[in-house]
C-alpha positions as CSV (number, residue, x, y, z in Angstrom):
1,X,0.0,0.0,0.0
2,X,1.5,3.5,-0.4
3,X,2.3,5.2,2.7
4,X,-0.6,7.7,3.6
5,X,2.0,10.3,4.4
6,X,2.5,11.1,0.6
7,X,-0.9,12.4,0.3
8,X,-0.8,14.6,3.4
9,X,-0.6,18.1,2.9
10,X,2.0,19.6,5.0
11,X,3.0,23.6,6.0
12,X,4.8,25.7,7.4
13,X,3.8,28.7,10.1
14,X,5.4,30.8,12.4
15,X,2.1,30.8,14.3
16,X,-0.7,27.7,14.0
17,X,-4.2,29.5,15.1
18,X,-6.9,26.3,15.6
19,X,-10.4,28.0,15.5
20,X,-12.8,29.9,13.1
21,X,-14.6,32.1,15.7
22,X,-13.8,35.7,16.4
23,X,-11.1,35.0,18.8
24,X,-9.0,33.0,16.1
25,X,-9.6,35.6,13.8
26,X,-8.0,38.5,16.0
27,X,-5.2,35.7,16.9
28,X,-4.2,35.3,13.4
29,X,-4.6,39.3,12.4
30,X,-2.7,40.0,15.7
31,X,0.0,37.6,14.7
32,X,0.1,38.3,10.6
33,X,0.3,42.0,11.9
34,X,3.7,41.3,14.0
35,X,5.1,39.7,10.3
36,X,4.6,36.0,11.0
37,X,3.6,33.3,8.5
38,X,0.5,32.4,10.2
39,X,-1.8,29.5,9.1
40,X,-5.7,29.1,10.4
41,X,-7.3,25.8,10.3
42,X,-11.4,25.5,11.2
43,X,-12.9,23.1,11.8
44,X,-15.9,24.6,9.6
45,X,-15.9,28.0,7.6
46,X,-14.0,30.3,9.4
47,X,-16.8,33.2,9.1
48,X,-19.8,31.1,9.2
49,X,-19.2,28.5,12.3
50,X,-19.4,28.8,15.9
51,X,-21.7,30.4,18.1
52,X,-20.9,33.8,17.2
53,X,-22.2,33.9,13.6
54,X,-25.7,32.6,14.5
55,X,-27.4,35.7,14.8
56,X,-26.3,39.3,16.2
57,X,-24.5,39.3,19.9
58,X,-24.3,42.1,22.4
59,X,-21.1,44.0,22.7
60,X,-20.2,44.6,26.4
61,X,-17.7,47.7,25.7
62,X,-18.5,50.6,28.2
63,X,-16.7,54.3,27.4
64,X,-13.9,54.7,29.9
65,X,-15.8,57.3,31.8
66,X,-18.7,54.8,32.9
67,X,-15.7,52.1,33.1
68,X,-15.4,51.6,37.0
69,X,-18.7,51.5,37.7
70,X,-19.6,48.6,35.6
71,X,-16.2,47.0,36.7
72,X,-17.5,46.7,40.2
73,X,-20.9,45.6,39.4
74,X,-19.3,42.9,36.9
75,X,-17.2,42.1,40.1
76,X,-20.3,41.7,42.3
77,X,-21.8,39.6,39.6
78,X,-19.2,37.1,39.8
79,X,-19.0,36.4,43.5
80,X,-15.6,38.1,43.6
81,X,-13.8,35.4,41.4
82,X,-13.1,37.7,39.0
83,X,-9.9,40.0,38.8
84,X,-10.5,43.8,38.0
85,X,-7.3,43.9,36.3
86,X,-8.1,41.7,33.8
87,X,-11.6,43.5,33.2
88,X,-9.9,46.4,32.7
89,X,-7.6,45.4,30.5
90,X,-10.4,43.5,28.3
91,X,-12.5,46.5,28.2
92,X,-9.5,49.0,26.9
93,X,-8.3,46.9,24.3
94,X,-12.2,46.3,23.0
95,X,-12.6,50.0,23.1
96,X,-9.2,50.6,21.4
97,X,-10.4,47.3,18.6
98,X,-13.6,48.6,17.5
99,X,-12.8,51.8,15.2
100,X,-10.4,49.0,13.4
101,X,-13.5,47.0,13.0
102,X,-15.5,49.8,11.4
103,X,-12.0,50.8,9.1
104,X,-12.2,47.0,7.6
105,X,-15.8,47.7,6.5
106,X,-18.5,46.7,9.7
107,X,-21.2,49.2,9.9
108,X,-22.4,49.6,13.2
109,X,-26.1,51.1,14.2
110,X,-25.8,54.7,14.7
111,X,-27.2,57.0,17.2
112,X,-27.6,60.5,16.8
113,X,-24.4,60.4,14.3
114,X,-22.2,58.4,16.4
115,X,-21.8,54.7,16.0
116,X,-23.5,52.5,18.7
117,X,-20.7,49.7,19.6
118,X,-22.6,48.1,21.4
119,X,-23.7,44.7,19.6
120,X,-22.8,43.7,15.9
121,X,-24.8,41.1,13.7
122,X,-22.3,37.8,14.1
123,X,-22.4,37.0,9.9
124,X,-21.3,40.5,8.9
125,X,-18.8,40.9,11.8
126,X,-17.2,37.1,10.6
127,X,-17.1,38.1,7.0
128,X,-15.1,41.7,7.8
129,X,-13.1,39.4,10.1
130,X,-12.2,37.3,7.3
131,X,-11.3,39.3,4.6
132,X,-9.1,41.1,7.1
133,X,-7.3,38.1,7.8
134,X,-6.8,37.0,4.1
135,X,-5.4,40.9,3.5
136,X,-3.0,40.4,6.3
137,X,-1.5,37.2,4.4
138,X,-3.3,34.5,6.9
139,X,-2.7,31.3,5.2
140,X,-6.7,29.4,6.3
141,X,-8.0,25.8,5.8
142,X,-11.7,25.6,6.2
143,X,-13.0,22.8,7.1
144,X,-10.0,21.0,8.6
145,X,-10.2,20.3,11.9
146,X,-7.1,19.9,13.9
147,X,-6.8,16.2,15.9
148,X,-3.7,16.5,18.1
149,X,-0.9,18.6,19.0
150,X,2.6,17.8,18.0
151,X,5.5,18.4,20.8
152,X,9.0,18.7,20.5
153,X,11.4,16.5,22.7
154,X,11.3,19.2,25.5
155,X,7.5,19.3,25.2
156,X,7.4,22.6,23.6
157,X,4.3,22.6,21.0
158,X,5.4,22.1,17.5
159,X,2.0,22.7,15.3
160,X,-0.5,20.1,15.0
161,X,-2.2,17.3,12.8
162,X,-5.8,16.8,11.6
163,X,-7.9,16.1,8.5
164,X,-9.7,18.0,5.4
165,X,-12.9,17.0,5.3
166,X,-14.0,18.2,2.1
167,X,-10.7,16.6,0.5
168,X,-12.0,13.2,1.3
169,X,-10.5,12.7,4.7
170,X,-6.7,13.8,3.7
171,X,-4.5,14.3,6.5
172,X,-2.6,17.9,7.0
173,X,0.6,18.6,9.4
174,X,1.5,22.0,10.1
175,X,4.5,22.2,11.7
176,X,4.8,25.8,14.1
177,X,6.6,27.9,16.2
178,X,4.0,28.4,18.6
179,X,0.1,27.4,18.7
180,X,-3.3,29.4,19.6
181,X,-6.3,27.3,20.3
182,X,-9.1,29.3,19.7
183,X,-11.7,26.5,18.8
184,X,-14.5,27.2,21.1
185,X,-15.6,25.7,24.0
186,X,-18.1,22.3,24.8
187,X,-21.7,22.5,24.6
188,X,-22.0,18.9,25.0
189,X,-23.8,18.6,21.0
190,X,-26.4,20.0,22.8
191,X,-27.7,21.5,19.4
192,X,-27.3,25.4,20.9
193,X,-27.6,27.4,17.6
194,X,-24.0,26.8,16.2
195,X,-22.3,25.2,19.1
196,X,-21.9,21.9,17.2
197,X,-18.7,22.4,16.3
198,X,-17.9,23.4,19.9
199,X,-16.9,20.0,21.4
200,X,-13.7,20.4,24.2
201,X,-11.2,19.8,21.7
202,X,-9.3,22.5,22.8
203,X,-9.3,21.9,26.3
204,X,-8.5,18.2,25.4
205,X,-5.8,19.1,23.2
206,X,-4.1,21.5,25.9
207,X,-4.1,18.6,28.5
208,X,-2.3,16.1,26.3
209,X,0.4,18.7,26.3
210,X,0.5,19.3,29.7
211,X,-1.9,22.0,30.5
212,X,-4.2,23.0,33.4
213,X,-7.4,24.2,33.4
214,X,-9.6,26.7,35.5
215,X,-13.1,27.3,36.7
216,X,-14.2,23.8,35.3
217,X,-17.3,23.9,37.9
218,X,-18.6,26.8,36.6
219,X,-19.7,25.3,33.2
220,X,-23.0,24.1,34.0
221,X,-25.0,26.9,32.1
222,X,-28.0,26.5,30.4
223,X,-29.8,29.1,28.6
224,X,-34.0,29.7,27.3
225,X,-34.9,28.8,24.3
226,X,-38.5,28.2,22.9
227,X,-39.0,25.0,22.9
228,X,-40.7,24.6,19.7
229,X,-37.2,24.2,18.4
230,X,-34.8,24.1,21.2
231,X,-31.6,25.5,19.2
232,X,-31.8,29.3,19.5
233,X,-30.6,30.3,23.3
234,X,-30.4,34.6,22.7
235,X,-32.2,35.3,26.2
236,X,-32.7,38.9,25.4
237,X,-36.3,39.2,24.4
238,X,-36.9,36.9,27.7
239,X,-36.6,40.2,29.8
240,X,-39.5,41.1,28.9
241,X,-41.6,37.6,29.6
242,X,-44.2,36.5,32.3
243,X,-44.2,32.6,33.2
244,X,-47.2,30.3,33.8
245,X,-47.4,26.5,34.1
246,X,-49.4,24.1,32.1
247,X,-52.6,25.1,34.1
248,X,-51.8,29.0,33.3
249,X,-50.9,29.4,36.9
250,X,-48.4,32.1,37.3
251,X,-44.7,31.6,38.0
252,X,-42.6,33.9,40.0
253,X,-39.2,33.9,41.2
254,X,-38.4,33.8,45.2
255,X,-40.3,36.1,47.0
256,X,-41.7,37.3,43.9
257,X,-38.2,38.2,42.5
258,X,-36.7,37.5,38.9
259,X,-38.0,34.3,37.1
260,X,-34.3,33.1,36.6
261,X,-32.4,30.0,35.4
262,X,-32.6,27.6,38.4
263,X,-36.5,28.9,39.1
264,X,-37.1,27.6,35.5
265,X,-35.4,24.7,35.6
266,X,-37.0,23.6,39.0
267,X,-40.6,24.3,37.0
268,X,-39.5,22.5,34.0
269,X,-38.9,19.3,36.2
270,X,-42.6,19.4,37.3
271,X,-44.0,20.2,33.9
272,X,-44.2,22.6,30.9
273,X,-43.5,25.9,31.5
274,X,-44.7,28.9,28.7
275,X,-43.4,32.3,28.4
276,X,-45.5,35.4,27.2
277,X,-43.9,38.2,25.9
278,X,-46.4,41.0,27.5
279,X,-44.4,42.6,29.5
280,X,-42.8,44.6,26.5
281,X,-43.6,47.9,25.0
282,X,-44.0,48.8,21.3
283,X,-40.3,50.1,21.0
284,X,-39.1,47.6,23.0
285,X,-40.4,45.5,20.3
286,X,-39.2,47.4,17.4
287,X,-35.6,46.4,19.4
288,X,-35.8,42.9,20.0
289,X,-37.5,42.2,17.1
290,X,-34.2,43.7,14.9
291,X,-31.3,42.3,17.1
292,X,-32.7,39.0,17.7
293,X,-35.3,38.3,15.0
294,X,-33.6,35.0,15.0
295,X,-35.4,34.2,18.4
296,X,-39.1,34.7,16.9
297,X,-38.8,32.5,13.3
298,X,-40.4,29.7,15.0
299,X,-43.0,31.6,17.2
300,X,-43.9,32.8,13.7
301,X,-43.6,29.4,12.1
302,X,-46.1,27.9,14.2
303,X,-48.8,31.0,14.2
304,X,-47.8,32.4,17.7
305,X,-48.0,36.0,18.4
306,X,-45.2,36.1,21.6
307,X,-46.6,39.3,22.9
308,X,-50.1,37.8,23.1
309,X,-50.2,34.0,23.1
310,X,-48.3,32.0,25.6
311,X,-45.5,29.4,24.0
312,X,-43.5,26.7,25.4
313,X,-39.8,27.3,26.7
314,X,-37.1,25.3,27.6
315,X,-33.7,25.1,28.9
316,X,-30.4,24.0,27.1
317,X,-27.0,23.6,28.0
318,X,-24.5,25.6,27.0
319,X,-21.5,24.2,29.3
320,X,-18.4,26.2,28.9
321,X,-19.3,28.3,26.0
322,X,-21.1,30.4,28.0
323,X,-20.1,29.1,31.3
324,X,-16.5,30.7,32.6
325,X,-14.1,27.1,32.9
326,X,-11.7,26.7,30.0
327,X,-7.5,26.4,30.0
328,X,-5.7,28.0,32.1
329,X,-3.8,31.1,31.3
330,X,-0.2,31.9,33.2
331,X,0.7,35.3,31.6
332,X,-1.0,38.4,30.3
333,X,0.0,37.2,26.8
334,X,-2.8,34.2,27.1
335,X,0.4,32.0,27.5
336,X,-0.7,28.4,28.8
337,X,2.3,27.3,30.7
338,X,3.4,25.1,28.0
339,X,6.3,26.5,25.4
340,X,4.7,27.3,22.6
341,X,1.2,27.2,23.4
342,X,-1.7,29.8,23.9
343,X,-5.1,30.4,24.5
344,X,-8.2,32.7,23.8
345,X,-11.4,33.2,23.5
346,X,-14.5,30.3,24.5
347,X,-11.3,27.8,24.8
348,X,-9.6,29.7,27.3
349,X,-10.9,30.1,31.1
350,X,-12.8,33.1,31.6
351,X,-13.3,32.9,35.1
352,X,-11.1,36.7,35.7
353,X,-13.4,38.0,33.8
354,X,-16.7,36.3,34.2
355,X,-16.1,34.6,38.0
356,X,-18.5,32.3,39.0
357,X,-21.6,33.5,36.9
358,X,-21.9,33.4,32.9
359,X,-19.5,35.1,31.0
360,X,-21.4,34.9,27.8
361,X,-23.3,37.6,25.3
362,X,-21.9,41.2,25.6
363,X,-18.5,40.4,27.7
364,X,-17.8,37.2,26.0
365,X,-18.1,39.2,22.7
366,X,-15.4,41.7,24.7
367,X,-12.8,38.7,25.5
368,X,-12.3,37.1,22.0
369,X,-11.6,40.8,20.6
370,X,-8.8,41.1,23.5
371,X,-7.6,37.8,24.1
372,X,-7.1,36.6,20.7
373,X,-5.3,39.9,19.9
374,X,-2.8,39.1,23.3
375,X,-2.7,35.2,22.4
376,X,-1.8,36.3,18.4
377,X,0.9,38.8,19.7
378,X,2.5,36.5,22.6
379,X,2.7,33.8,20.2
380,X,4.4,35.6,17.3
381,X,6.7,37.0,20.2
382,X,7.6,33.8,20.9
383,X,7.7,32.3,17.2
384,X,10.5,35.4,16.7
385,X,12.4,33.8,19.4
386,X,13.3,30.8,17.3
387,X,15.5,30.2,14.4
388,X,14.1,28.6,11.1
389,X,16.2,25.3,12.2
390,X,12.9,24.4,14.8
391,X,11.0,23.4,11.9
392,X,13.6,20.6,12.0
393,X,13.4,19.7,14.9
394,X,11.8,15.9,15.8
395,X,7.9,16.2,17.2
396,X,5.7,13.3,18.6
397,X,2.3,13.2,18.3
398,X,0.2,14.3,21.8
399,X,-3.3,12.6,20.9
400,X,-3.9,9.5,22.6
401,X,-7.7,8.6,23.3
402,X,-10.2,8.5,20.0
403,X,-7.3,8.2,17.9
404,X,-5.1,5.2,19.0
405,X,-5.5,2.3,21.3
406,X,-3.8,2.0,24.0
407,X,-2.4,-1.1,25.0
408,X,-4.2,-4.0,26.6
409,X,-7.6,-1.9,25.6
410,X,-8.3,-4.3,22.4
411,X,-12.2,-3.5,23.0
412,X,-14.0,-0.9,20.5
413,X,-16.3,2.0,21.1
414,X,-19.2,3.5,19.4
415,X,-18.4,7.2,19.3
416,X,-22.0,8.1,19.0
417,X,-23.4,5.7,21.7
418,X,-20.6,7.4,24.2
419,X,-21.9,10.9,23.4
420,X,-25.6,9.5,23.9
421,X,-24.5,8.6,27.7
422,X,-22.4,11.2,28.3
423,X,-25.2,13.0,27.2
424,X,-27.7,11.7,29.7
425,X,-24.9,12.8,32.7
426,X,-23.9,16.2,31.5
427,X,-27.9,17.5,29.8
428,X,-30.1,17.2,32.9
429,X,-30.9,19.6,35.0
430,X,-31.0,17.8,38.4
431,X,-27.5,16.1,37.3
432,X,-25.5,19.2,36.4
433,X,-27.7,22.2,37.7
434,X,-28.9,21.5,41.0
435,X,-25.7,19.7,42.1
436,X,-25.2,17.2,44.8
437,X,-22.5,15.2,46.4
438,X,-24.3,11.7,45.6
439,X,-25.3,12.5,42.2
440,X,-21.6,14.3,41.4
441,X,-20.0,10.7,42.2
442,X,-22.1,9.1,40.3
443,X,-21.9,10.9,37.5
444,X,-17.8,10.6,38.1
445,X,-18.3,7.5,38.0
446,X,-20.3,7.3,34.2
447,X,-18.0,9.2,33.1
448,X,-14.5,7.5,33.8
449,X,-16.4,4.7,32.6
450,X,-16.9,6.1,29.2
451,X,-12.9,7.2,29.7
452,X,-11.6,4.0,30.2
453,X,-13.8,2.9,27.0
454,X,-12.2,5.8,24.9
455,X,-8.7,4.0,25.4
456,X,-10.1,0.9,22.8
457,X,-10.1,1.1,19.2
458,X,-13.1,3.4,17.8
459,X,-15.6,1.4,15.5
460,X,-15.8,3.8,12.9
461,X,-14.8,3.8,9.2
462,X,-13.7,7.0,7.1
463,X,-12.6,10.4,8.7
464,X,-15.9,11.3,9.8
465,X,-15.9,8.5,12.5
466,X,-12.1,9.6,13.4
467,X,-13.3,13.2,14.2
468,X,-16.1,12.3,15.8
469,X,-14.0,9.5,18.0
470,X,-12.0,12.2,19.0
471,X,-15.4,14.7,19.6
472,X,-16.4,12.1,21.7
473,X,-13.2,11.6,23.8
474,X,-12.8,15.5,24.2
475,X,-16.6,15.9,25.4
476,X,-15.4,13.2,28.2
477,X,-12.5,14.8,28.9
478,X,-14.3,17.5,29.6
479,X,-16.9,16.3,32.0
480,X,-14.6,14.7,33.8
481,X,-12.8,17.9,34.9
482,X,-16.2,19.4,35.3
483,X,-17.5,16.9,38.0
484,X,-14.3,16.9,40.0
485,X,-14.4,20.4,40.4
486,X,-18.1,20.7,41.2
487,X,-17.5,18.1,43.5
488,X,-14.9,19.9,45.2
489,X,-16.4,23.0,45.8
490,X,-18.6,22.7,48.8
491,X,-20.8,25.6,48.2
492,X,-22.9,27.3,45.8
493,X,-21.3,30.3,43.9
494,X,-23.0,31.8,40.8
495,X,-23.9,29.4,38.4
496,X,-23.0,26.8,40.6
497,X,-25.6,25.4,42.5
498,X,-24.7,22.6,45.8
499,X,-28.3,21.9,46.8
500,X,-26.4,20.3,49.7
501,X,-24.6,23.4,50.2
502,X,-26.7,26.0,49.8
503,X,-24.9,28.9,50.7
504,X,-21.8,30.9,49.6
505,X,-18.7,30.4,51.5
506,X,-16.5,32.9,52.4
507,X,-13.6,30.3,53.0
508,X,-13.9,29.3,49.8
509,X,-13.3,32.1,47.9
510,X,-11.1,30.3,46.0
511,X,-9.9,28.9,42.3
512,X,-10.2,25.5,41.4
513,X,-7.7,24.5,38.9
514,X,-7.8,20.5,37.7
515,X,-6.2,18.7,35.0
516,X,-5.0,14.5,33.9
517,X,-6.2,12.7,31.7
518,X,-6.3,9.0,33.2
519,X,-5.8,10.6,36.5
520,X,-8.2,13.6,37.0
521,X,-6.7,15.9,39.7
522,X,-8.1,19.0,41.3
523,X,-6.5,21.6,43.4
524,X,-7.3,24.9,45.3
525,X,-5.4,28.4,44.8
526,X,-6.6,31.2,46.5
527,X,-7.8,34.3,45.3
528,X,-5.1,36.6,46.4
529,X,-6.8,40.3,46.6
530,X,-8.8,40.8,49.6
531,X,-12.2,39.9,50.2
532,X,-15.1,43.1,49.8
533,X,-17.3,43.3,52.7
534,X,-20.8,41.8,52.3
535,X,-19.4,38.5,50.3
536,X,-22.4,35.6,50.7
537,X,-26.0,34.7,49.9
């Protein structure tokens, strides 16, 4: 037979970004602009995959004179997890980003003359993106998503593998200086509009080369969605809702308070729940209506008016894409702790900015501009550091589990039937919402099951059953880290919910940072600034 190899296409880069989202894209401009040969692989169209280029996003970017006001409140949101550094930072460089945006051709609403930066429709902002990148000299490979890492003999990243999709399966290798993983977070093929692409692969990838990550037990997020079609998750237009069960009885928050994620989800588990949007004036309408007309196509599908005639809603899981856990960062150039390797955007941990409660919409939106752009620079910083001789140098392959057997695991796995149970541990709402010590071992348990499974030989054929054996080992990898770090904090903070420990704990204002692979580890490390008065539930 002819060796594979002969087929493979294989490049060059002084910088490898792996993602298609708006974070790769500012990596790769960032890293193009500094003079390096960058390459951007995607898993789908970079400019029309990914969460971001569903349907139009918020824009969390406040003017530096209302800037420390809304860094304290985002502090408050996020149980004082969060760093105000790092906000500040995020913020600056957002502001700084934008009027580059407008220069490469995005329109932004205006108001009275001035443009609002305050949200952007996800298509349009992707397609300036990319045609800035292509300008810049980015080398990108739709539709080739990237398997593995490849590490040097000191365990410095080298570039990476993976396959073309559309060229029948053929492998690619490009060997790199350094490495940004931009490729999204895991939303567990929950079928949030355009998530599917988001499966871990990132956060798998970084721990095969030795990486930690942060925050992994604040990724149980779930976000409405009408349940006639269970895909579309833009909560805006729910602001303005009123609840009622099956029976039309209303629903209310506690003590009559805000109707909010775990008061739905506690309804949900007794029955349907339907939302009514009456609560919303005419020009609120006009608003919603424009930003997020995606949210009403099947209200008006099915004949309901939303304003007038109650519909069915539902919850879905968005795990870390809007959640906050992702790899950990060691520097303020997104740096992973590994040689060669950063981070940004969804993939990375978000927790400094986001702490314990979502980081998703407007100040996700804020992170990929500024991350990517401090991932793209550190890593063409550090591609400049080497000579032309490491493209030389001997690499090994990192990839391990949906790829290879290991040995004495002869057994094979289903891909699909270990996402179906990984599924039933990570989806439900009194597994991974309402969170308990008996239920969080259990789950443990599932899961390093399914992990011990992902070590056999995948029963697939073609290179859509190899990137879905490796979907399916990333997904696991994933939960696993999630679990352990739920399970080890003893409290509930934000989005995390302990119904055995109801309350916030001061003593445990603290980050957990896990990692492994056959051996999942957690560990605290406190937060170091001080504590503001009035911390707790």
């Amino acid at each position: 037979m002819p060796d594979p190899r002969e087929d493979r296409l294989q490049l060059q880069a002084d910088v490898l970004v792996i993602g298609g989202g708006p974070a790769a894209a500012w990596a790769a401009w960032a890293a193009a602009s500094k003079g390096q040969r960058t390459v951007l692989v995607d898993k789908g169209y970079m400019g029309a995959s990914g969460a971001c280029a569903a349907s139009g996003n918020s824009l969390l970017n406040p003017p530096p004179k209302d800037r420390e006001a809304i860094l304290k409140a985002r502090h408050r949101t996020g149980q004082y997890l969060g760093d105000l550094r790092w906000m500040d930072r995020i913020f600056e460089a957002t502001w700084r980003s934008l009027p580059l945006v407008e220069a490469w051709g995005y329109q932004f609403p205006q108001v009275d003359g001035e443009s609002a930066r305050e949200s952007f429709w996800g298509p349009e902002y992707l397609k300036v993106l990319r045609k800035a990148l292509l300008k810049a000299g980015v080398q990108v490979l739709d539709h080739s998503p990237a398997l593995q890492l490849l590490l040097d003999a000191d365990g410095a990243v080298a570039g990476a593998q993976g396959l073309q999709r559309q060229a029948g399966g053929r492998a690619w290798q490009v060997k790199a200086k350094a490495v940004v993983l931009a490729a999204g977070g895991a939303a567990w093929l929950s079928k949030v509009l355009g998530c599917n692409t988001n499966t871990g692969d990132a956060l798998l990838m970084a721990a095969e080369a030795g990486g930690e990550l942060l925050g992994m037990e604040f990724s149980s997020q779930y976000a409405i969605s009408s349940a006639l079609n269970a895909t579309v998750t833009r909560g805006v237009p729910f602001a303005w809702a009123s609840y009622s069960d099956e029976a039309g009885r209303p629903l209310t928050g506690k003590d009559g308070g805000r109707f909010g994620t775990p008061e739905l989800a506690a309804a949900l588990l007794k029955g349907p729940v339907y939302a009514q949007l009456d609560k919303a004036s005419h020009q609120v309408r006009q608003v919603i209506e424009s930003s997020h007309f995606i949210t009403f196509y099947p209200l008006e599908k099915a004949g309901i008016d939303p304003y007038g005639q109650r519909f069915p809603v539902t919850l879905v899981a968005e795990g870390t894409v809007r959640g906050t856990g992702g790899i950990r960062l060691t520097d303020d150039e997104c740096a992973t702790g590994i040689p060669g390797l950063y981070a940004a955007g969804d993939s990375a941990q978000r927790v400094l900015l986001g702490g314990a409660s979502s980081a998703g919409g407007g100040p996700s939106a804020a992170w990929c501009i500024a991350s990517g752009q401090w991932a793209g620079g550190g890593a063409a910083e550090y591609a400049r550091s080497l000579s032309e001789a490491s493209f030389d140098r001997p690499v090994r392959q990192a990839g391990r589990a949906g790829l290879t057997a290991e040995a004495g695991h002869a057994g094979s796995f289903d891909p699909d039937d270990v996402v179906r149970r990984l599924q039933a541990e990570v989806l439900p709402y009194d597994k991974n919402l309402f969170r308990h010590e008996e239920g969080l071992k259990a789950s443990i348990r599932a899961v390093d099951g399914l992990w011990q499974e992902l070590k056999g030989v995948p029963a697939v054929n073609g290179h859509r059953g190899v990137l879905r054996a490796r979907e399916a080992a990333a997904l696991t990898a994933t939960a696993r880290w999630m679990f352990r770090s739920a399970l080890e904090r003893r409290e509930s903070r934000g989005m995390h919910i302990r119904t055995d420990f109801p309350a916030t704990d001061p003593a445990q204002r603290v980050h957990l940072i896990s990692g492994g692979l056959d051996q999942p580890w957690v560990r605290r490390e406190p937060v170091l600034d001080a504590e503001p008065a009035g911390v707790g539930r």
